[in-house]
C-alpha positions in Angstrom: 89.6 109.7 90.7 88.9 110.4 94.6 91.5 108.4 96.6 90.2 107.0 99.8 90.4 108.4 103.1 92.7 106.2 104.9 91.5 106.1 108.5 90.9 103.4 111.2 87.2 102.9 109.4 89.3 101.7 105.8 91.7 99.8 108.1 89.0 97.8 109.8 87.2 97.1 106.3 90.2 95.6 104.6 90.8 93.7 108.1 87.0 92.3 107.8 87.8 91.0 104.0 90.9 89.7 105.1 89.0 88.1 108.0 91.8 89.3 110.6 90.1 90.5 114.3 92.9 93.2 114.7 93.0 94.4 118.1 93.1 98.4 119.1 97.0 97.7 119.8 97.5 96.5 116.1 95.2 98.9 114.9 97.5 102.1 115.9 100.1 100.0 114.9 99.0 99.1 111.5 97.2 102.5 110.2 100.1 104.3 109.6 101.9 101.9 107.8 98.8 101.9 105.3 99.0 105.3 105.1 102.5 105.2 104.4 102.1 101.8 102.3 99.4 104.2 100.0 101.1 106.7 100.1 104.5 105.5 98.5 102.1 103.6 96.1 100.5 106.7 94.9 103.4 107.9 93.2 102.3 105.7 90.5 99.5 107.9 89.7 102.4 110.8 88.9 103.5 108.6 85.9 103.0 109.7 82.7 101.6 106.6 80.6 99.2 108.1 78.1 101.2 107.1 75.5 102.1 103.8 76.4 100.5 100.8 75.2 99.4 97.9 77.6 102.0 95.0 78.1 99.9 92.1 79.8 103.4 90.3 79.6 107.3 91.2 80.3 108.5 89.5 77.8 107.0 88.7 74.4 106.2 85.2 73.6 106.7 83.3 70.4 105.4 79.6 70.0 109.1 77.3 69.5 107.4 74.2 69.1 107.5 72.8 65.8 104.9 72.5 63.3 102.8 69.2 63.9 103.5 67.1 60.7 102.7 63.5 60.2 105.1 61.1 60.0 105.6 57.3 59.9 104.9 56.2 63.3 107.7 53.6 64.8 107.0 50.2 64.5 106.3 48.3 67.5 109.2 45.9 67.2 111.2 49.5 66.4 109.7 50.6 69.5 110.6 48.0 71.7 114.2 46.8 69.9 116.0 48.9 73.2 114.6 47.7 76.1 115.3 44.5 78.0 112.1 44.7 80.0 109.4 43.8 77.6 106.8 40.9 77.1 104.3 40.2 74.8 104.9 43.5 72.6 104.8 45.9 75.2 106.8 47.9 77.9 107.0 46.3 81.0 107.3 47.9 84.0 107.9 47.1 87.8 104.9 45.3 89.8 103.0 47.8 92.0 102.6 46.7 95.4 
């Protein structure tokens, strides 16, 4: 794969998507930081990954939850035995003002 030419046209480009009106002060400031930016990041293309398989995540993932079993459900008298702030068989909470 061709890389890209990184000159002022590129720079102005990614400056348009990025929406930034970069004057011509920032602009000889900031092209040879990309060119060094892509350049540093092109030594990625040296590595050797043929052989590798894809890894979408560091870390593998396994599913801790428990297994969804149905049980008894709690009574609402069980539910409620705790709690001093209850009326008429249900939680009550503080008035919203």
């Amino acid at each position: 794969m061709a890389k890209p030419k990184v000159d002022k046209k590129l720079l102005l480009k990614v400056a348009a998507n990025a929406r930034l009106n970069l004057t011509e002060k920032e602009i000889n400031e900031f092209l040879p930081q990309l060119q060094e930016i892509l350049k540093v990041f092109g030594k990625l293309d040296e590595i050797e990954v043929d052989n590798e398989k894809p890894s979408f995540q560091p870390l593998s993932f396994e599913n801790v939850a428990r297994h969804d079993v149905v049980e008894k459900c709690l009574s609402q008298e069980n539910a409620l035995k705790n709690t001093k702030n209850k009326k008429d068989g249900y939680f009550m909470g503080p008035k919203v003002t």
